[in-house]
Each structure stands twice: as structure tokens, then as C-alpha cells.
C-alpha distance (Angstrom), angle and dihedral (degrees) to the residues before:
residue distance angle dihedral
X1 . . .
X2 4.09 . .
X3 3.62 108.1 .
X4 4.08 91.8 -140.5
X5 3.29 134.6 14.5
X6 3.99 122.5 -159.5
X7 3.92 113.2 -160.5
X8 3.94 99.3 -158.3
X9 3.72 139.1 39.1
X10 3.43 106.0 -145.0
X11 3.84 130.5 105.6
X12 3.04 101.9 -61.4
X13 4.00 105.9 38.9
X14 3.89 82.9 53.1
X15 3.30 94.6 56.4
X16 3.49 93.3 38.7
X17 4.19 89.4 53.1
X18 4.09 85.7 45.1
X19 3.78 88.9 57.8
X20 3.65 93.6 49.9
X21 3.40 96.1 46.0
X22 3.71 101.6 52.6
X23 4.23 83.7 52.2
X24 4.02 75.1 60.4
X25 3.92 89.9 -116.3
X26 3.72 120.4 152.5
X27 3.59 109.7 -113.2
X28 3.65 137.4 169.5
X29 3.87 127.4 -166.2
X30 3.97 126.4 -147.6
X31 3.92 121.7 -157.5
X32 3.56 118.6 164.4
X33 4.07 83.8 -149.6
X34 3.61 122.5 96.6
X35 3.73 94.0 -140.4
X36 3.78 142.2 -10.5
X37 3.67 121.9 -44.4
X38 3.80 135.7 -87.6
X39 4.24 115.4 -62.1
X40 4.13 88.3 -99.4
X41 3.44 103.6 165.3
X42 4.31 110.0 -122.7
X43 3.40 133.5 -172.8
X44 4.07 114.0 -129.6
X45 4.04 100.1 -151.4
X46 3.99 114.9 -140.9
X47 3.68 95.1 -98.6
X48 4.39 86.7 53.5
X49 3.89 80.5 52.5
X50 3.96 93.2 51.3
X51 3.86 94.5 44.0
X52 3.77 91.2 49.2
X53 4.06 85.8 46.2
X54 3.36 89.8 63.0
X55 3.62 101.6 54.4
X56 3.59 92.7 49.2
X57 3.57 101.6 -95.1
X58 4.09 130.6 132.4
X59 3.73 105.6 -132.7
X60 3.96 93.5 177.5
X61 4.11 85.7 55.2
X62 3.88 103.7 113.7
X63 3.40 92.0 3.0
X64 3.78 112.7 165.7
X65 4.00 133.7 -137.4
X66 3.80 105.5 -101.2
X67 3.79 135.8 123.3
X68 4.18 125.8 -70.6
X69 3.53 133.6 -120.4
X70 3.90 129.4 -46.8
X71 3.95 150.5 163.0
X72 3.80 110.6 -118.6
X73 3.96 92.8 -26.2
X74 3.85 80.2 -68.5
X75 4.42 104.4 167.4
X76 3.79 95.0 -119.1
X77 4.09 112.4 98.0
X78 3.68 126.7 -143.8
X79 3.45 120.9 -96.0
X80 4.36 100.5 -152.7
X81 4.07 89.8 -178.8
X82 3.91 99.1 98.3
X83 3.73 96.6 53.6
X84 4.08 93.1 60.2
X85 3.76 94.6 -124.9
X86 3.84 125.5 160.2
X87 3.94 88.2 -154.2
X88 3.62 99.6 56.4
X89 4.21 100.1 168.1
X90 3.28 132.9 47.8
X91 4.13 112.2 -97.4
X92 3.75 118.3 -131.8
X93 3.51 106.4 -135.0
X94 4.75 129.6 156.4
X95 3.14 110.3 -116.6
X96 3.90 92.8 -121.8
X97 4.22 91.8 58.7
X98 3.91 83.5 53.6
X99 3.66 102.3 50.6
X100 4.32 94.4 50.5
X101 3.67 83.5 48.1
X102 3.72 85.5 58.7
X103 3.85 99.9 29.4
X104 3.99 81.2 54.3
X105 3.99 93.7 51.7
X106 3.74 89.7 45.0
X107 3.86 97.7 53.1
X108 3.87 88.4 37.0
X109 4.33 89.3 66.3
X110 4.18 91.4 43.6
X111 4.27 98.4 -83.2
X112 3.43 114.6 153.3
X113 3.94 125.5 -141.1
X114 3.26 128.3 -159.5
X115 3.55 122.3 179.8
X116 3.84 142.5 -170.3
X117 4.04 87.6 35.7
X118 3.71 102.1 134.8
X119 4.35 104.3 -162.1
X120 3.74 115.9 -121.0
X121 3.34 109.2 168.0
X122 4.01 133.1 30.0
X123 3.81 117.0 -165.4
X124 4.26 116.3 179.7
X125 3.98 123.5 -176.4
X126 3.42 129.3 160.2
X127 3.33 91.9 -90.2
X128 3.81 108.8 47.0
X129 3.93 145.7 -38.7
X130 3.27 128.0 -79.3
X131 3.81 113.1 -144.9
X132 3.84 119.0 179.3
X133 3.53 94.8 -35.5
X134 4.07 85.2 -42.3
X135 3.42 121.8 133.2
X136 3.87 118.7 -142.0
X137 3.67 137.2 162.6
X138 4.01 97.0 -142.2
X139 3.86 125.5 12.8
X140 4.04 111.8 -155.2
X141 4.38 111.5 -154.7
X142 3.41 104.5 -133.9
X143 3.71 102.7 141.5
X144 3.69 105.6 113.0
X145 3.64 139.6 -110.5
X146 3.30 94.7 -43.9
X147 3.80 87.4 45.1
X148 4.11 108.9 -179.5
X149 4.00 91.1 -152.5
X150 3.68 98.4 56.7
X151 3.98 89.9 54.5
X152 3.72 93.8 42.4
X153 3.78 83.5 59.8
X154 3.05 96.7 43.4
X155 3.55 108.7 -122.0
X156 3.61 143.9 172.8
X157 3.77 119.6 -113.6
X158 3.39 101.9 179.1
X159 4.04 127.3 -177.0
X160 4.03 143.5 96.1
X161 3.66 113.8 -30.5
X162 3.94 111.8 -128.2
X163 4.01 123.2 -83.1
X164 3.68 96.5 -158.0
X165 3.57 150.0 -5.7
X166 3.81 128.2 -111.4
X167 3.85 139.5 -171.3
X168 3.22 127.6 -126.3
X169 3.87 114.8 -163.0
X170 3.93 139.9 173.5
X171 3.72 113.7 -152.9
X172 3.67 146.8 168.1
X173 4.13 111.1 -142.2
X174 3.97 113.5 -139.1
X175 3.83 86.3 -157.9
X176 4.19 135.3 -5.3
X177 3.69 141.1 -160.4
X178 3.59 130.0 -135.9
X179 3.89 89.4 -84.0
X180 3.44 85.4 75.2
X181 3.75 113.6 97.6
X182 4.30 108.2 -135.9
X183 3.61 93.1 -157.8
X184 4.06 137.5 3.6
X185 3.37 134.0 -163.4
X186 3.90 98.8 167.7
X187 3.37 125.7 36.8
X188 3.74 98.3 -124.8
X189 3.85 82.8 77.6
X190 3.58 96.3 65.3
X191 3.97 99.2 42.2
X192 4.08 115.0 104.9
X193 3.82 141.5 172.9
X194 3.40 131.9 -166.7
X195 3.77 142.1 121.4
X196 3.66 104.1 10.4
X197 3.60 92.3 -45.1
X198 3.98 146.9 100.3
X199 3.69 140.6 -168.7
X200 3.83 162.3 146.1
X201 3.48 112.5 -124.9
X202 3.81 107.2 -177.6
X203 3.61 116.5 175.2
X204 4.12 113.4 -138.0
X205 3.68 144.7 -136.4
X206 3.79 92.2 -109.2
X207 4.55 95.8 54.0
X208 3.37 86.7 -103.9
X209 3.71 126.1 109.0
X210 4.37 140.4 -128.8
X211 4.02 102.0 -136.1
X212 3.74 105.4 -165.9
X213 3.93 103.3 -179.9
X214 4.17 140.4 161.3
X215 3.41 140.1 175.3
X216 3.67 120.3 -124.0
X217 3.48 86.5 -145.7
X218 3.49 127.8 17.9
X219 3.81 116.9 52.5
X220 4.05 131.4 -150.6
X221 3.76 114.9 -141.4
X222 4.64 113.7 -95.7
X223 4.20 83.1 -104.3
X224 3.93 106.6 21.0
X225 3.81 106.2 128.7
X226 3.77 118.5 -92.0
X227 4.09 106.1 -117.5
X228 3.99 129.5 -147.3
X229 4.14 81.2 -141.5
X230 4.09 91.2 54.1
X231 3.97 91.6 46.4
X232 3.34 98.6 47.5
X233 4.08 91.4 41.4
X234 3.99 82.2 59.2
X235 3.48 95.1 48.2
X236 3.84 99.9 49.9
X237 4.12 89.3 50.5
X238 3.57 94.6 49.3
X239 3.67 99.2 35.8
X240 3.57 113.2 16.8
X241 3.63 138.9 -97.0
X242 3.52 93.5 -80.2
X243 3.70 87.3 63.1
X244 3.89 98.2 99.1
X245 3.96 125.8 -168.6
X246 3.67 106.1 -130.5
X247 4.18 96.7 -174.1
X248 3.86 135.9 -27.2
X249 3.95 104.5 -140.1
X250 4.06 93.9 171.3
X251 3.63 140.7 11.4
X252 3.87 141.9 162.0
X253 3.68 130.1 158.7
X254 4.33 128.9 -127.0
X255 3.47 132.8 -168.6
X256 4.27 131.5 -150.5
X257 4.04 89.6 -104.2
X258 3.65 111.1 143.9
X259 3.55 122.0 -170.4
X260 4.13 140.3 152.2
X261 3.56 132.4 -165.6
X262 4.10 105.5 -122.8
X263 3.89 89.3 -136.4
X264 4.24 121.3 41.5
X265 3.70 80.4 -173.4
X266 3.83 129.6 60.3
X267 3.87 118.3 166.6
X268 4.26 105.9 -58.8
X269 4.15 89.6 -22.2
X270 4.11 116.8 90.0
X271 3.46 130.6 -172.8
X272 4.05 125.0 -135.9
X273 3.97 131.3 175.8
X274 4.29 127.9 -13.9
X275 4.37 78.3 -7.8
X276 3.93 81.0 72.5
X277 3.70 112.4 21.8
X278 3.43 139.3 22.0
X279 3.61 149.7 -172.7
X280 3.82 151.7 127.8
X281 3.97 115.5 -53.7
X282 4.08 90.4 -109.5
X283 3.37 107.8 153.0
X284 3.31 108.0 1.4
X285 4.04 102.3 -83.2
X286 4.15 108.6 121.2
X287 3.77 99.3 92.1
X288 3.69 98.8 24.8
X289 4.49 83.9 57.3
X290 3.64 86.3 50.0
X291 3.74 105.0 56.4
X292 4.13 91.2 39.6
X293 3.88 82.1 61.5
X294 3.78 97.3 48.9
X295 4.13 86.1 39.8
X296 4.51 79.7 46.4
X297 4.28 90.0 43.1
X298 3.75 97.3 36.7
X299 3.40 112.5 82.2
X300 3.75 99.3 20.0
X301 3.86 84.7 61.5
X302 3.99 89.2 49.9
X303 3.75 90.6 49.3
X304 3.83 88.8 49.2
X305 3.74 87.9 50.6
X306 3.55 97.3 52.1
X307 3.56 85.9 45.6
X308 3.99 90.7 -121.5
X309 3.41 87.3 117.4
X310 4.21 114.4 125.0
X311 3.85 111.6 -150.9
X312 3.24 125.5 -64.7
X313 3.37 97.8 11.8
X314 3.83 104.1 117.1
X315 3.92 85.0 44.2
X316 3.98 87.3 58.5
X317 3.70 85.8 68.7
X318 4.29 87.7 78.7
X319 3.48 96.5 26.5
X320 4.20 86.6 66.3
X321 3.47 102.1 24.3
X322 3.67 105.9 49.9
X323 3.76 95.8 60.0
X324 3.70 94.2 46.7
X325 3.72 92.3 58.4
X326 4.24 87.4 42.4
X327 3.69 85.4 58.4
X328 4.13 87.3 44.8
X329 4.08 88.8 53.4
X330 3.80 88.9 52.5
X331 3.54 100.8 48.4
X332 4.11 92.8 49.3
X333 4.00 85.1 34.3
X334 4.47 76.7 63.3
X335 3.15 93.3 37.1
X336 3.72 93.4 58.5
X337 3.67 88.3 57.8
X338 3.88 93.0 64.6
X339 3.90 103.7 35.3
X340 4.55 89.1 46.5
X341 3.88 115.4 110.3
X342 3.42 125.9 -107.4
X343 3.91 96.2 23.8
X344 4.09 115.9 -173.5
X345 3.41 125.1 -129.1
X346 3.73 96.4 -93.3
X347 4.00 93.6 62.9
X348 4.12 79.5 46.6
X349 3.59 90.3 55.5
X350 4.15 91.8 50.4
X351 3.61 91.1 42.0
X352 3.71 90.9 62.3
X353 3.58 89.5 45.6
X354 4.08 98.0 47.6
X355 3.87 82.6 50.6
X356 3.74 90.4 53.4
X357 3.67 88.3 50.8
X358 3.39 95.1 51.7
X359 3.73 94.0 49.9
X360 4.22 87.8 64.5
X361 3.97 110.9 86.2
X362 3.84 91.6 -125.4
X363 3.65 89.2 52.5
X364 4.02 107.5 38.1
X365 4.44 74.9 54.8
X366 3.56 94.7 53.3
X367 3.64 87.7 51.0
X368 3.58 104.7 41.0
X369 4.28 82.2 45.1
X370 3.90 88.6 56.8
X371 3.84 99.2 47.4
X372 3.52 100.4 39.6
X373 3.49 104.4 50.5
X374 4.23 92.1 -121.8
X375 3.55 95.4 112.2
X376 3.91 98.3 51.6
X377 3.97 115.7 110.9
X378 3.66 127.8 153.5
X379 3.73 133.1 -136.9
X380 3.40 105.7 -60.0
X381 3.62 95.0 -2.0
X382 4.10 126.4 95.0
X383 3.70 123.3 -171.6
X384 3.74 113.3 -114.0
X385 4.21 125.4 -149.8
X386 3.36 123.3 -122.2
X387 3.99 96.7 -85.1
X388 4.22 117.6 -152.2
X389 3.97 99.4 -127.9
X390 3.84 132.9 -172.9
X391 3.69 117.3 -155.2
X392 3.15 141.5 164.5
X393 4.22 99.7 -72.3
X394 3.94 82.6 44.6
X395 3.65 142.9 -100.3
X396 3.83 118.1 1.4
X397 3.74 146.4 150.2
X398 4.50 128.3 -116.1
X399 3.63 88.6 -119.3
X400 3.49 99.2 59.3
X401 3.99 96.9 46.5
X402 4.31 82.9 61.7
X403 3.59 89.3 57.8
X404 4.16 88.9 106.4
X405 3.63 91.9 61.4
X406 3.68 86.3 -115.6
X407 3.71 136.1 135.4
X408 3.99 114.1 -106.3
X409 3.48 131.2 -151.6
X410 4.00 107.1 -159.9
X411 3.20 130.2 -160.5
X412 3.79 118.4 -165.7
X413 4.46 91.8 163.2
X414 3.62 121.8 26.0
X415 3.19 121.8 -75.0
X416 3.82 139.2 162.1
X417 3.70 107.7 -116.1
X418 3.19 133.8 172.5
X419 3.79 133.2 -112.4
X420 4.13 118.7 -112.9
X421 3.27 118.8 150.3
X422 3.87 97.4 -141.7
X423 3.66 88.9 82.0
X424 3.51 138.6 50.6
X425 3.89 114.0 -117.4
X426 3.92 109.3 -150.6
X427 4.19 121.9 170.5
X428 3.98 113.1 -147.4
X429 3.42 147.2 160.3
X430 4.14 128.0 -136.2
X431 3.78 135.0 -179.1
X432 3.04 90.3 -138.7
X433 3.81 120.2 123.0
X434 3.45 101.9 -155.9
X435 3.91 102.1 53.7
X436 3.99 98.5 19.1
X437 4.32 98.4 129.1
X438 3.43 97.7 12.7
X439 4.05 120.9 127.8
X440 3.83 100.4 -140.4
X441 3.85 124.0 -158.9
X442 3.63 107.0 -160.2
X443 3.45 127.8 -179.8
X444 4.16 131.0 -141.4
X445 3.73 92.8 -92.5
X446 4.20 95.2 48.4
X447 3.15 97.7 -98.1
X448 4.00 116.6 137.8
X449 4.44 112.1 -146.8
X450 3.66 125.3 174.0
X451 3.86 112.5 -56.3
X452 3.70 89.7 -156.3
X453 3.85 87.5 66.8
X454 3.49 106.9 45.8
X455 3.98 96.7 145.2
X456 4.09 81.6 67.5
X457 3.53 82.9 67.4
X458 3.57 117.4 25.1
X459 3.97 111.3 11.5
């Protein structure tokens, strides 16, 4: 009997696998590709980049040229430098280059991928799941938006039906007009109207191009087939017939559905990423949401394994996650509101006032909190920056002493602690002011919890 099994390969069933794995649980993952996805261009948002950091993994490696973070392609840029983050941007990155960095990670800790296994059959008891004939003790839904485990159960996924239908399109231009912008490093560069028409073009690291486009009025079918005739009909009424589509190497459409399942946990089956939650790419946030749940899930579903777990634990998973993905759906549900053709001159008029919000310190870092996942904390639970530390073997940074996937009691006064062996006990000092004699409790995924209550926690 596998201990887990992962149904989908993508970002966040690979980190989801990796997690397991470095708990030293046996886990298998099922993709019904044979190999990473498509080269779609994704943004990996600063607290992505921290996560990643902490297992040991360069998120800026590879990273393309492309524009940063924003809120509705409104023109104010983030300013990172109040949350105390060494990844201050977000890093350009296809979504192929970051699932073999993942796939890689996973296999390195003992995960096991098997791909081109399409799921049939999905068979949950009290006990364990029943996969294809496959016997498992836990089954983690990470299968996308379209997720094959959540219908085979049979499970709401209730929400707002979609409004309209875009395209998204990679492309290499044989020639372009002025229109065209060279370089961005904001998306309110790349955003145009004109002639029944709207779009992000954002040129790439790689020449190429991300064509984001939609037709105020006409609208393609969710899986019609993504033409070089309708691309390059976009292109010539936004940009101009001397706008000329050189090749499309990779296209697929999306719509502004959002949608969440009102349980991520049902019996021995969980549910992780698009599988859970949806809604339209605005802002940059599906990916990034995925891997903090499988960073959330991870080691809570190791500990339950193990049977370390206290409890409760395993339930905490939902309890945290679901309202940071809410808040996720209501931030691209306003977001919607800006970026949707043919706005009236009320939306205008709030526009111009969001902007001016933005614009005010406070504001720009409630924004830049809310889209880059820095601000998030849970009950009980506060995010903690990557601290420079001195102990004993030398100098050293937080982030690398969670590299284990364990939790970590540290110690930067002197405190009587005592010993469990579910955590790592590690004795350092810091200049910094704000956490210089403090005992810190900090969980696998960085995030520091009452060290008077470790049993909460840890058992």
C-alpha cells in the first residue's frame, strides 16, 4: 500500500510530493501528462520565492525579463522594502522550467512520478482511497481546475459562472509597430484598447511575446482551438497592420470563473491548488496559491502519517487555507472590475481613486502585502523574515536552518527549553532589534506560533 498518492504533476502536486518526501513519507504522484506543461510564462510572487528559499531552492534561477507585480495593471509599482524580504520582485519564470525544478526536488527526497496515468476510477472509505485498483492511505487533489477527483466524488464546486472568454497566446512577431511596447517593467505598459479588443502584450526574456487578448464582443468557446488567423486578426486591430505574427508556439484560452470547494478536506482525500480554488490569472496569484497550500498541507500530512500528529492538526490545513484563497477570489473578483472592457465612468472615477490610494505608503503596502503573499498570517501564526543568525558553527541565515522540512525552536536569548525531538533546537544570535531575545517556534512553512504551546503544533 502507497502511503500518499498525488493525482497531478504540476506545481503544486510537486511541491506537495517534495514536502512529503523530505518527512520521509512514501508518496507517489499521478499526471496523465507525459512531461511538464506548455512554456506559459508565470509570475512566482515574493512570498513563492521565500517558500522555495527555504527548501533550498533558487527561485530567481532562470528567471526571465518581464514586468513586476501589480493590482489590476493599475500604474503604481510595488514597493517590497517594508515587508523585510530578500526576494523583493516578482520572478518571471514558464511554467514548464518551474515544474522540472520541482519534479527534480521531488525525486531528489524519494517521490515517485508516474506519468501518462490518466485516473478512472476513485474509491474513498474510511480507511483509505481506492485509486484504479491502487491502494493508498491518503489521496492529495491536485489535478487542476478541471480536477478529475473532485467530479468522481461528486462534489460541489460552487461559485460565479464565467462572463467571458479570453486567449491566452505566446508568440514571436516577424515585424511590430510603435504600439508595441520594447520593454516592460509594469504591466500598465503592456495593457491596450482599441477596436473591440483588449490585451496585455508583454514582451519576454526569450524575444518572444505573452498575447493576452478578448473581444468585447464576440466570444470563442472555453476549449475551441486557438487559430494563427484569430491571433493575428487581434494583433492587427490593436496594433496595426504592420504588426505581423511571426509564429504561435503555445496557446490556451481562460475565463473570469471563480469557484471554491467549501471543504479542502473530505474523509482521507484533500484538495490542493486550481483542484480547490479557482479564478482568473489577475495579478499573478494561481500558482503562487497553489504551492503555499502544498507548503500549508505538507508537513501536517507527514506528521499525520507518522502518526505524530496532535489533534486537529491535519484539519488546520482548511481552517487556514480556505480563507486565504477567499480573500484571493476577492481581490481578482476587484480586479476584474478595473481590467473589464468598456468600463463607465463610475469604475473611471474609482480607478483614479484606487491609484491614489496606492500612491500613499500605507496603501501601496497594503497592496503589495495582498498580492504577494507577505502579509498573510494565520490565527495564531505570523510570518517571520529571513533573519541573519550566528550560532555556534558560524554565521547563517533562518531560511536555511528550515531546509529539513522540520519545525524549529530558536533561540536567539537564553532560554530553558525543552527537549522534543519533533523539532530542531538551534541557539543564535541576531542584530536584529525586533527579534533579538525572543524564543521563536517556527513551523516548516516559516511561520512562527506560540513556543509555549508546542504540543498544538508538534505533539
Amino acid at each position: 500500500m502507497t502511503t500518499v498518492l498525488i493525482a497531478g504533476a504540476g506545481p503544486t502536486g510537486l511541491m506537495t510530493a517534495a514536502e512529503l518526501a523530505l518527512a520521509g513519507v512514501d508518496v507517489t504522484v499521478l499526471d496523465r501528462r507525459d512531461g511538464p506543461g506548455l512554456p506559459r510564462p508565470v509570475g512566482l510572487q515574493p512570498r513563492t520565492a521565500e517558500l522555495l528559499d527555504m527548501r533550498g531552492l533558487d527561485p530567481a534561477e532562470a528567471e526571465q525579463d518581464g514586468p513586476s507585480g501589480h493590482f489590476a495593471g493599475l500604474p503604481v509599482p510595488f514597493d517590497y522594502g517594508a515587508w523585510r524580504t530578500r526576494h523583493p520582485r516578482v520572478l518571471n519564470r514558464t511554467q514548464d522550467d518551474v515544474e522540472a525544478m520541482l519534479a527534480e526536488h521531488a525525486v531528489k527526497h524519494g517521490a515517485v512520478i508516474e506519468r501518462g496515468h490518466d485516473i478512472r476510477t476513485v474509491d474513498a472509505d474510511a480507511d483509505g482511497v481506492t485509486v484504479d485498483g491502487r491502494r493508498a492511505r491518503w489521496l492529495v487533489a491536485c489535478d487542476g481546475a478541471h480536477s478529475t477527483v473532485r467530479r468522481l466524488l461528486g462534489l460541489p464546486f460552487p461559485g460565479r459562472t464565467e462572463t467571458y472568454v479570453a486567449t491566452l497566446a505566446h508568440i514571436r512577431l516577424a515585424a511590430a509597430s510603435a504600439l508595441v511596447p520594447p520593454r516592460a517593467t509594469h504591466f500598465s505598459q503592456v495593457t491596450r484598447q482599441a477596436n473591440g479588443y483588449w490585451s496585455m502584450l508583454t514582451p519576454l526574456g526569450d524575444g518572444g511575446h505573452r498575447f493576452v487578448f478578448g473581444a468585447t464582443a464576440a466570444q470563442p468557446g472555453r476549449d475551441a482551438p486557438v487559430s494563427d488567423t484569430e491571433v493575428t486578426e487581434a494583433l492587427t486591430a490593436l496594433y496595426g497592420a504592420e504588426t505581423r505574427l511571426g509564429e504561435l508556439y503555445g496557446a490556451s484560452r481562460f475565463n473570469d470563473a471563480t469557484r471554491q470547494l467549501a471543504q479542502y478536506r473530505h474523509g482521507r482525500v484533500l484538495f490542493a491548488g486550481d483542484a480547490a480554488h479557482i479564478h482568473p490569472p489577475l495579478g499573478g496569484q494561481g500558482l503562487n496559491l497553489g504551492v503555499q497550500d502544498a507548503m500549508n498541507l505538507g508537513w501536517k500530512l507527514a506528521a499525520e502519517c507518522r502518526g505524530t500528529a496532535p489533534a486537529g492538526l491535519l484539519d488546520s490545513y482548511h481552517t487556514e487555507r480556505h480563507p486565504a484563497a477567499a480573500r484571493v477570489l476577492r481581490h481578482t473578483a476587484a480586479q476584474r472590475v478595473f481590467t473589464a472592457p468598456n468600463r463607465d465612468e463610475n469604475v473611471e472615477a474609482l480607478r483614479e481613486i484606487v491609484i491614489d490610494l496606492m500612491r500613499q505608503p500605507d496603501g501601496n503596502r497594503y497592496f503589495s502585502g495582498l498580492l504577494s503573499g507577505l502579509a498573510l498570517g494565520y490565527p495564531g501564526a505570523e510570518r517571520v523574515p529571513d533573519l541573519d543568525l550566528t550560532t555556534a558553527a558560524g554565521p547563517t541565515r533562518l531560511f536555511r536552518l528550515l531546509r529539513a522540512g522540520r519545525g524549529l525552536l530558536l533561540d536567539l536569548g537564553d532560554h530553558p527549553a525543552p527537549v522534543r525531538d519533533t523539532v530542531d533546537h538551534v541557539r543564535a544570535a541576531t542584530t536584529d532589534d525586533a527579534y533579538r531575545g525572543r524564543l521563536l517556534l517556527i513551523r516548516p512553512d516559516g511561520y512562527a506560533v506560540d513556543p509555549a504551546d508546542p504540543g498544538r503544533w508538534f505533539g
